[in-house]
DOFI-460821 format. One line per field, with one value per atom (N, C-alpha, C): residue in one letter; x negated, y negated, z negated; atom name. Coordinates in nm, 4 decimals, decimal comma, m for minus. Each point is the difference from the previous one (the first is absolute). Layout:
REM residues N
resn <- c(A;...) .
east <- c(X;...) .
north <- c(Y;...) .
up <- c(Z;...) .
name <- c(CA;...) .
This chain:
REM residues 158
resn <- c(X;X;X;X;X;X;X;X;X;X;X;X;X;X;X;X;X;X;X;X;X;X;X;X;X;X;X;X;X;X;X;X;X;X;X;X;X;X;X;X;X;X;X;X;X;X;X;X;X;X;X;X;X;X;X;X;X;X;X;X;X;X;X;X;X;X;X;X;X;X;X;X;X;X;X;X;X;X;X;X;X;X;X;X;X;X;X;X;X;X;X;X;X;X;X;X;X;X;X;X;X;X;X;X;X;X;X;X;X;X;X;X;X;X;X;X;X;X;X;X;X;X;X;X;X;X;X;X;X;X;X;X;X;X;X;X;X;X;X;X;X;X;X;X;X;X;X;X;X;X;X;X;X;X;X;X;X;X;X;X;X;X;X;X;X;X;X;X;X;X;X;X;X;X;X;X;X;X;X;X;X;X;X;X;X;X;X;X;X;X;X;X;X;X;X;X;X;X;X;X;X;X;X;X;X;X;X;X;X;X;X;X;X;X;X;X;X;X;X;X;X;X;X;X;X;X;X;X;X;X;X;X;X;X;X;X;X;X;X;X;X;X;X;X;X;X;X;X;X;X;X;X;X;X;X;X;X;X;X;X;X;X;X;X;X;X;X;X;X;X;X;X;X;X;X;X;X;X;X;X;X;X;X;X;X;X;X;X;X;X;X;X;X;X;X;X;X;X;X;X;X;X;X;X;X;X;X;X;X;X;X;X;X;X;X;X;X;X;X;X;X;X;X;X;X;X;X;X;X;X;X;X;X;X;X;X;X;X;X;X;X;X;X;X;X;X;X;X;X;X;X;X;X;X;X;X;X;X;X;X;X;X;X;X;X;X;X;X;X;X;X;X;X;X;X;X;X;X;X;X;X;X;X;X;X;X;X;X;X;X;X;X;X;X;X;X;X;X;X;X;X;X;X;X;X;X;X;X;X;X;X;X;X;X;X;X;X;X;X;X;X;X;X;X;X;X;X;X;X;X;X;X;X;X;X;X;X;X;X;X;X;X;X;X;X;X;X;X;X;X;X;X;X;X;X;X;X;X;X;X;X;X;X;X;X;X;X;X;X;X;X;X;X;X) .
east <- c(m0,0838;0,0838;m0,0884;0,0637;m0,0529;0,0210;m0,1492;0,0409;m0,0080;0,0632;m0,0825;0,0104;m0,1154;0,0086;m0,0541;0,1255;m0,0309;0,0249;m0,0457;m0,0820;0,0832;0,1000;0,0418;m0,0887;0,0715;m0,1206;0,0245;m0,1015;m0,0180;0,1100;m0,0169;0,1475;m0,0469;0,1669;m0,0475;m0,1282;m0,0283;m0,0394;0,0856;m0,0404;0,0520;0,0094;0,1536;m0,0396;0,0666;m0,0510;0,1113;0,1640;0,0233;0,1594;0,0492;m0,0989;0,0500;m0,0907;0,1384;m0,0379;m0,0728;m0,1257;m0,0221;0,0234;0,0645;0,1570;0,0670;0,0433;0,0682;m0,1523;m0,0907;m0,0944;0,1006;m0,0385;0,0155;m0,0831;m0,0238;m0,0828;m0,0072;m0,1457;m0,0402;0,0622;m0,0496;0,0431;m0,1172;m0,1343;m0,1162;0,0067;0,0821;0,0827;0,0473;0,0983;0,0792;m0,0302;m0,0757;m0,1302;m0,0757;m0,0703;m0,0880;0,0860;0,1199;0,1370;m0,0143;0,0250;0,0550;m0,0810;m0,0964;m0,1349;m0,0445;0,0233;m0,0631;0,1609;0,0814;0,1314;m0,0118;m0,0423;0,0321;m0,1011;m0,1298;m0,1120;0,0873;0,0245;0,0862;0,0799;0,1164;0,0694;m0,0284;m0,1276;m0,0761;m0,0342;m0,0947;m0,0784;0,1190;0,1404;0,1057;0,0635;m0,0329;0,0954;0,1431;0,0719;0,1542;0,0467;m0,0811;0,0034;0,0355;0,1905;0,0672;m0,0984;0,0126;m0,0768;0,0752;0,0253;0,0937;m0,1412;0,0953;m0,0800;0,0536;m0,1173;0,0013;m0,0446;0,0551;m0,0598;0,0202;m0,1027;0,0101;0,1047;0,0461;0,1045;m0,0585;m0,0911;m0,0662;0,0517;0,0541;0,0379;m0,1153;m0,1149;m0,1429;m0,0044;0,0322;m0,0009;0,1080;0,1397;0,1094;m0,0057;m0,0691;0,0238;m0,1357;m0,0898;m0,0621;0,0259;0,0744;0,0449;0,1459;0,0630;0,1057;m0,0871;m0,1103;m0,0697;m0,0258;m0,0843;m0,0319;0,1254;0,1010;0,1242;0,0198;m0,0269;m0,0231;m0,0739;m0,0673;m0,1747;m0,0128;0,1047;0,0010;0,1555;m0,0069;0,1555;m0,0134;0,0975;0,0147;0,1129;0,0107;0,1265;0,0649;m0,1108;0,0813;m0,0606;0,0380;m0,0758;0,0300;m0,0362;0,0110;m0,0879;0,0597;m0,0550;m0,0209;m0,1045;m0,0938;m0,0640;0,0169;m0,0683;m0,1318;0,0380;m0,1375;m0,1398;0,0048;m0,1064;m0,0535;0,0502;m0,0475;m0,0874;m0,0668;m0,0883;m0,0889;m0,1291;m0,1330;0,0721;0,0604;0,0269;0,0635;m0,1317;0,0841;0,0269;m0,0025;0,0781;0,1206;m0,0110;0,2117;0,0888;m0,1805;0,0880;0,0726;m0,0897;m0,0007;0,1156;0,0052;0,1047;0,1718;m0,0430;0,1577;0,0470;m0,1503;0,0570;m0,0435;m0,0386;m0,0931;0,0475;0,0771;0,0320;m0,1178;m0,0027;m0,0414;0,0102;m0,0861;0,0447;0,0311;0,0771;0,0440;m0,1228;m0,0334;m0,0707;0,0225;m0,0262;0,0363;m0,1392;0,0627;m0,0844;0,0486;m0,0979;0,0282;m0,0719;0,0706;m0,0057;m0,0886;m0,0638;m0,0271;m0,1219;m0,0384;m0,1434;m0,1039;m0,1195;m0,1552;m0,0608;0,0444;m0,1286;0,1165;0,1442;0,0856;m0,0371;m0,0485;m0,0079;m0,1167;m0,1296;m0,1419;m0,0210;0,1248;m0,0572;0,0960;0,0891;0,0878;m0,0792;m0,0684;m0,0525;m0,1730;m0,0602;m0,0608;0,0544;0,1113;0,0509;0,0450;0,0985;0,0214;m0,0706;m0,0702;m0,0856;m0,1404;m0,0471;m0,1479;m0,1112;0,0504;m0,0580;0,0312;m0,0892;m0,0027;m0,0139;0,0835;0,0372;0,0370;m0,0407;0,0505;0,1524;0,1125;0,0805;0,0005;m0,0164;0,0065;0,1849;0,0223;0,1080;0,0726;0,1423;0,1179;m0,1473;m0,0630;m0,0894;0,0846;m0,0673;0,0516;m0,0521;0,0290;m0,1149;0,1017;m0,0385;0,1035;m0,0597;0,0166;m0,0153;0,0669;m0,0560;0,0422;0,0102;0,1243;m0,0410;0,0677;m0,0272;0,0135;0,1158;0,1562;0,0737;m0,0493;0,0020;m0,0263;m0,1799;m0,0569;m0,1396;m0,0636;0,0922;m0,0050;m0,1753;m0,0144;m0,1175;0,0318;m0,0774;0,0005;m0,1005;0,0254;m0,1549;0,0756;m0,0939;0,0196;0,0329;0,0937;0,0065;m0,0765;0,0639;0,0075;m0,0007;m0,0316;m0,0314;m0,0078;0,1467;0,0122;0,0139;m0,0360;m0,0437;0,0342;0,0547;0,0788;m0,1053;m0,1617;m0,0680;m0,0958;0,0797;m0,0273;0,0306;m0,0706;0,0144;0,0266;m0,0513;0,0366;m0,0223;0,0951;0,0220;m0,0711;m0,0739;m0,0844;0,0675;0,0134;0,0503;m0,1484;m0,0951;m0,0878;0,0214;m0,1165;0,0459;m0,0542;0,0927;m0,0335;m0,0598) .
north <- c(0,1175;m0,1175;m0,1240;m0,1115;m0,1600;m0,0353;m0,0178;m0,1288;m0,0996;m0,1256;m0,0883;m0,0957;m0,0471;m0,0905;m0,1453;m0,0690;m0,1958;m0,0302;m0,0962;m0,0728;m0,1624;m0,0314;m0,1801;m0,0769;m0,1172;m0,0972;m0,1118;m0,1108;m0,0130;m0,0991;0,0042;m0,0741;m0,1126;m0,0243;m0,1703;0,0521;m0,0804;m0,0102;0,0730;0,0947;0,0378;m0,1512;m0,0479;m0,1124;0,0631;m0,0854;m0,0096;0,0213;m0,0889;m0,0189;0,1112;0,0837;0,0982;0,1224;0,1010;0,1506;0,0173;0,1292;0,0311;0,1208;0,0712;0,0422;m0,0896;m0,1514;m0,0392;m0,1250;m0,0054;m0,0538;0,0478;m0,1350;0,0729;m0,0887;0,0585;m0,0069;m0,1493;m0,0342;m0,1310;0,0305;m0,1560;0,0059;0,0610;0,0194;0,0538;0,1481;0,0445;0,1578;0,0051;m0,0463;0,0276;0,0465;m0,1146;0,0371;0,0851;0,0321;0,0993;0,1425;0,0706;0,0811;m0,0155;m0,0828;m0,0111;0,0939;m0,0907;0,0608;0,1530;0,0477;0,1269;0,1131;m0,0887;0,0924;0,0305;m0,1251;0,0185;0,1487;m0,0486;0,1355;0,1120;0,0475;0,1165;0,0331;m0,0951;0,0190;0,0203;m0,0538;0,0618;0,1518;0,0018;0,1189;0,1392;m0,0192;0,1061;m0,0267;m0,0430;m0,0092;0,0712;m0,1183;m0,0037;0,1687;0,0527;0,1482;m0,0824;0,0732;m0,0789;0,0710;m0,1141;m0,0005;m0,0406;0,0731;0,0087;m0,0883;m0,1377;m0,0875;m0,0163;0,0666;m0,0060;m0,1223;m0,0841;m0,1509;0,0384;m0,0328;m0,0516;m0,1559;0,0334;m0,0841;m0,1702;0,0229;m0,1588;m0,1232;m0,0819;m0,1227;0,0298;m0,0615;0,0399;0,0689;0,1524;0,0920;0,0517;m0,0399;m0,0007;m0,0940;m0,1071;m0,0781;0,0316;0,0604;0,0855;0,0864;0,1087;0,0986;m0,0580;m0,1261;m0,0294;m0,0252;m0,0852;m0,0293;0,1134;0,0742;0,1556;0,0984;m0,0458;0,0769;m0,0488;m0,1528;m0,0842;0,0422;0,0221;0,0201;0,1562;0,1014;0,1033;0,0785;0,1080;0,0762;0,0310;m0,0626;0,0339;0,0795;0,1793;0,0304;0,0312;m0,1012;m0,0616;m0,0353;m0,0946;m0,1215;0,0788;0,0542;0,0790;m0,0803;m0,0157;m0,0548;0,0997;0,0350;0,0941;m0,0562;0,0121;0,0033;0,0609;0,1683;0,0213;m0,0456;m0,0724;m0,1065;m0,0934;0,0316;m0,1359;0,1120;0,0728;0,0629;0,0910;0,0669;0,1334;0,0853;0,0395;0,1517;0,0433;0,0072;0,0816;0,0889;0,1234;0,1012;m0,0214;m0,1009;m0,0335;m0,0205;m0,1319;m0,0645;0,0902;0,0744;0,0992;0,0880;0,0349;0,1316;m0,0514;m0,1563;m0,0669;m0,0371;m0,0829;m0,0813;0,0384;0,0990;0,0327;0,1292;0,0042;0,1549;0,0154;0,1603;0,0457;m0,0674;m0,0129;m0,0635;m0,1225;m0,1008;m0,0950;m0,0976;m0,0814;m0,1726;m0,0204;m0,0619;m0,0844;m0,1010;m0,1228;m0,1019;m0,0502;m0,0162;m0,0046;m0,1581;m0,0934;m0,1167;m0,0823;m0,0353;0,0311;m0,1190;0,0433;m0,0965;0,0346;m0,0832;0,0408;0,1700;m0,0064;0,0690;0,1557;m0,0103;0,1103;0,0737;m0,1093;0,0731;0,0423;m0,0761;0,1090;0,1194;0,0028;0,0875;0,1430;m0,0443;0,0647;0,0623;m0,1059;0,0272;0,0948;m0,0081;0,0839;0,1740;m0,0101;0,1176;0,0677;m0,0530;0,0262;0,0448;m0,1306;m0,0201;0,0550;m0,0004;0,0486;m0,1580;m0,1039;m0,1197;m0,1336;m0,0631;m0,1163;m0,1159;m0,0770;m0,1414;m0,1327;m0,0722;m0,1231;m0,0437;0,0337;m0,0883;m0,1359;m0,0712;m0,1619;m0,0196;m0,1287;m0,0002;m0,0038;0,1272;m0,0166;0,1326;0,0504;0,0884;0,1368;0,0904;0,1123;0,1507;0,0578;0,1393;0,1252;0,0679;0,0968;0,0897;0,1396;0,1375;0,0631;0,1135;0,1423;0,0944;m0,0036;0,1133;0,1085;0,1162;0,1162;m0,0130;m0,0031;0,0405;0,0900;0,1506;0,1090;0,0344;m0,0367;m0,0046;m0,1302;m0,1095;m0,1113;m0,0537;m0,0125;m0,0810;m0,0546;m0,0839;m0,0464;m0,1082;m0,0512;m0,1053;m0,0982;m0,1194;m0,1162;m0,0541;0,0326;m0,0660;m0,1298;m0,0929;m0,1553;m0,0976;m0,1363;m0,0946;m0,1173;m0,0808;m0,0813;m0,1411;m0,1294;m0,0674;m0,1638;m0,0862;m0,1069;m0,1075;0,0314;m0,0627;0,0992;0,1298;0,0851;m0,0716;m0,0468;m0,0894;0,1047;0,1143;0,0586;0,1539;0,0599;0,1556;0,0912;0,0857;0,0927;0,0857;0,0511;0,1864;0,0338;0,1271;0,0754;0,0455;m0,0171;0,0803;0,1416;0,0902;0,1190;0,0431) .
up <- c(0,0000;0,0000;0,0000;0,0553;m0,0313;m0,1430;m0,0222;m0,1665;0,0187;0,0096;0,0114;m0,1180;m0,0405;m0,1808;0,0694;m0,1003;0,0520;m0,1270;0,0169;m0,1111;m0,0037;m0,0506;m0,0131;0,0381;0,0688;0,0565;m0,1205;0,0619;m0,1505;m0,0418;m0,1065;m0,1242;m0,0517;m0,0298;m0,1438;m0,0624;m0,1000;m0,1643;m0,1000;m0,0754;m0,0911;m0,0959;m0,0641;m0,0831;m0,1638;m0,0969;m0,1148;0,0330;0,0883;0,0145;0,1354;0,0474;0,1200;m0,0526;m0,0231;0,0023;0,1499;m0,0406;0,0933;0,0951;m0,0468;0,1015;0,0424;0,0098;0,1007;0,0647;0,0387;0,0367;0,1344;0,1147;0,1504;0,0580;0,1667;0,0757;0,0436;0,0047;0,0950;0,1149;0,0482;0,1083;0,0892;m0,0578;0,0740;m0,0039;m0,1506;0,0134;0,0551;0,0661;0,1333;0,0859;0,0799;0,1031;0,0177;m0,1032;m0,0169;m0,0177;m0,0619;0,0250;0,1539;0,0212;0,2134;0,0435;m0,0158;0,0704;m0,0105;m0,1082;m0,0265;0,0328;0,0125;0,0153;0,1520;0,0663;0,1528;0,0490;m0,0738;0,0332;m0,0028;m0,1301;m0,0221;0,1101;0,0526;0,0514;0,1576;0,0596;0,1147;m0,0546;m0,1205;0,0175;m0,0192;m0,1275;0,0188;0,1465;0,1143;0,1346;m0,0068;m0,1111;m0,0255;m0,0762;m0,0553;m0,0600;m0,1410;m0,0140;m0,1115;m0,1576;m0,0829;m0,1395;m0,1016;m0,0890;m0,1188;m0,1510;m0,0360;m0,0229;m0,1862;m0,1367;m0,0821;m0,0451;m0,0939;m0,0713;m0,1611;m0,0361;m0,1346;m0,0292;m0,1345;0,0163;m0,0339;m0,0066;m0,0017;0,0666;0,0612;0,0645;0,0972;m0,0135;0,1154;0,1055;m0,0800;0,0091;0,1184;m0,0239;0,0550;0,1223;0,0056;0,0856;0,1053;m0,0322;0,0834;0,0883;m0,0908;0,0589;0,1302;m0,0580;0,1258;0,1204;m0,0371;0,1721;0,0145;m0,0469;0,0528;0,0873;m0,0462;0,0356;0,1649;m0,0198;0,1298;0,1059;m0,0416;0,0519;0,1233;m0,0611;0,0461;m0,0499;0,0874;m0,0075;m0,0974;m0,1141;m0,1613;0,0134;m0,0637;m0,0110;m0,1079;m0,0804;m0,1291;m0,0836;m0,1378;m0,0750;m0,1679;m0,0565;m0,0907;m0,1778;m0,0957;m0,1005;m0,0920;m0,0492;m0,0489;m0,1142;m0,1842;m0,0316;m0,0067;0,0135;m0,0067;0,0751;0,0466;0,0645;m0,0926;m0,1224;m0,0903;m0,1082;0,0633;m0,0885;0,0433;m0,0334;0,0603;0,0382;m0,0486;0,0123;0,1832;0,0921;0,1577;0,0010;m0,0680;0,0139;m0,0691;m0,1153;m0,0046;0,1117;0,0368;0,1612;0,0854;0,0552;0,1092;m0,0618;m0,0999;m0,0174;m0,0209;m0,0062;m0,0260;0,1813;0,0571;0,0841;0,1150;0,1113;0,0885;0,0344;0,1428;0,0398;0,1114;0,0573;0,0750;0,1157;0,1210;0,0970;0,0475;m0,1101;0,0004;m0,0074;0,0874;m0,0909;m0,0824;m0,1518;m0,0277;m0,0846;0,0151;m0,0575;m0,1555;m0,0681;m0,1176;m0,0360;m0,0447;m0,0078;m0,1694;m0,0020;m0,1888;m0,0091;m0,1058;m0,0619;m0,0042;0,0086;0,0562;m0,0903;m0,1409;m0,0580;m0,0340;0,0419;0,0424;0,1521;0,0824;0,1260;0,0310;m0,1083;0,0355;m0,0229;m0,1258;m0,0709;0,0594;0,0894;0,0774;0,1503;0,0205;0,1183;m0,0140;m0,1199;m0,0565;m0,0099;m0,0288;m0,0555;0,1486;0,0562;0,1230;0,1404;0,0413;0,0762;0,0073;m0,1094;m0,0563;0,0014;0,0414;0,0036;m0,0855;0,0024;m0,1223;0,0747;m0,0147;0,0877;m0,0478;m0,1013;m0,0707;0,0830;0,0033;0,0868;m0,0124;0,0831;0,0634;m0,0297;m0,0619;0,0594;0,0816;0,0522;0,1607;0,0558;m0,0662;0,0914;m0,0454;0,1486;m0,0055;0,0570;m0,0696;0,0100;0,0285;0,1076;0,0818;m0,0438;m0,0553;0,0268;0,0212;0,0561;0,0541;m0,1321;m0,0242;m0,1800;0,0012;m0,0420;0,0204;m0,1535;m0,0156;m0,1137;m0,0532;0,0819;m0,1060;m0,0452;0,0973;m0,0502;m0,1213;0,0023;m0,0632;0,0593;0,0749;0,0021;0,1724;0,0239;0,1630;0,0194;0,1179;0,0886;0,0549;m0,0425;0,0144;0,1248;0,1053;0,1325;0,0354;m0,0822;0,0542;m0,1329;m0,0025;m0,1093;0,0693;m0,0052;0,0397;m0,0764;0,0295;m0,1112;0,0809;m0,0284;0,0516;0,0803;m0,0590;0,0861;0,1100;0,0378;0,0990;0,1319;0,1314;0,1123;0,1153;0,0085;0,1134;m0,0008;0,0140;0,0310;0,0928;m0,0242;0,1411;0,0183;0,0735;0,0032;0,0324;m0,0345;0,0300;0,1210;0,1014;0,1363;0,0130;0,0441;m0,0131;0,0892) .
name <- c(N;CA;C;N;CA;C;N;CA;C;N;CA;C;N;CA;C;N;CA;C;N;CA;C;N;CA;C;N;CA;C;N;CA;C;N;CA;C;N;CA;C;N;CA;C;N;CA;C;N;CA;C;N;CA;C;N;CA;C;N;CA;C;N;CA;C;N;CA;C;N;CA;C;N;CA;C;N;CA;C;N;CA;C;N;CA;C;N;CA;C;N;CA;C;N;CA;C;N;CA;C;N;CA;C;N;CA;C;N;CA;C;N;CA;C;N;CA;C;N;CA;C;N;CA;C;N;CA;C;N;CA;C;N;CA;C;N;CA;C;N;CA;C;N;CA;C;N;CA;C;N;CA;C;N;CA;C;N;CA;C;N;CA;C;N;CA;C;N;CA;C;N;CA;C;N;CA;C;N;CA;C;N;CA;C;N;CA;C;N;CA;C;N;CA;C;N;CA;C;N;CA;C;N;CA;C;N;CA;C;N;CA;C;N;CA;C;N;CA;C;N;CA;C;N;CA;C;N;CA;C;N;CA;C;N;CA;C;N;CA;C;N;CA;C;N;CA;C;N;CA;C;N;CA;C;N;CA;C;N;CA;C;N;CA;C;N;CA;C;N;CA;C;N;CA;C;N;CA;C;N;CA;C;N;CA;C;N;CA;C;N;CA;C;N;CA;C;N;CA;C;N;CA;C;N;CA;C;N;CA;C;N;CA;C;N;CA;C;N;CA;C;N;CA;C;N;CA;C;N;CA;C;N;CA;C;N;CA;C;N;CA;C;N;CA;C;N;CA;C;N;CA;C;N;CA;C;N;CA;C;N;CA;C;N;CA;C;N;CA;C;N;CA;C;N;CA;C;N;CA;C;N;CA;C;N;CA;C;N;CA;C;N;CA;C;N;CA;C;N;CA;C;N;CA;C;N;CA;C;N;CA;C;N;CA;C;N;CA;C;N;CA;C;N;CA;C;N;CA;C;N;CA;C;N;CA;C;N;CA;C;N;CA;C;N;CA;C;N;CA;C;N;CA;C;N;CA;C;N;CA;C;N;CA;C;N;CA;C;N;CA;C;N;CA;C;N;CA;C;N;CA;C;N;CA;C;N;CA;C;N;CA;C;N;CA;C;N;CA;C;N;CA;C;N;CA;C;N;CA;C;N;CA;C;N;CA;C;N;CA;C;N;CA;C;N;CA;C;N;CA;C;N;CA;C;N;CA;C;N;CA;C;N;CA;C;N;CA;C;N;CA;C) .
């Protein structure tokens, strides 16, 4: 199956007077969401993706451009994204076969993409890291790592 893990672009200020569960996106989060959604949405070529968010404001408003960005076949609010544990992830939210992208916060998705992937990647914010993951073997490889100041796409010639 497709994993693919994104990362919120970036947000307010956490302040005194604003929880940071409802923090939402700059307007340079936006942009930077666009940008890394549109990649996606070239590199899945319209192959529909069932779209998990943490319930964060950020978070949520990420995952709508993302929904934008590419054939979403659906916008799903997921706590378990608000914590380590990927085999919770995976055993709550992740079928066979299916894509899906899982929407969340920087030091949830390394440590996701560690476990998963077999690789270690600081996420950037609105960045995004595709694997190929094996459900029943639980492990898989890092396809793709896409990142809002990425300028141009290669395909490898065969």
């Amino acid at each position: 199956m497709i994993l693919i893990l994104m990362r919120h672009g970036e947000a307010e200020p956490q302040t005194e007077t604003m929880a940071n569960r409802d923090r939402e996106l700059t307007k340079k989060g936006r942009r930077q969401a666009r940008r890394t959604a549109a990649m996606l949405g070239h590199f899945m070529k319209e192959r529909p993706v069932r779209i998990f968010t943490s319930p964060y404001v950020r978070c949520r408003q990420t995952a709508a451009i993302l929904a934008e960005g590419c054939f979403a076949e659906g916008l799903h609010l997921a706590d378990e994204l608000l914590q380590n544990d990927f085999d919770l992830v995976a055993a709550h939210l992740l079928k066979e076969g299916e894509p899906a992208a899982l929407v969340s916060h920087h030091p949830f998705l390394q440590n996701y993409l560690v476990q998963a992937g077999g690789a270690a990647i600081k996420f950037e914010p609105a960045s995004i890291a595709v694997v190929n993951y094996d459900l029943e073997a639980k492990k898989g490889k890092l396809l793709a790592y896409f990142t809002p100041a990425l300028k141009n796409i290669r395909r490898e010639k065969k």
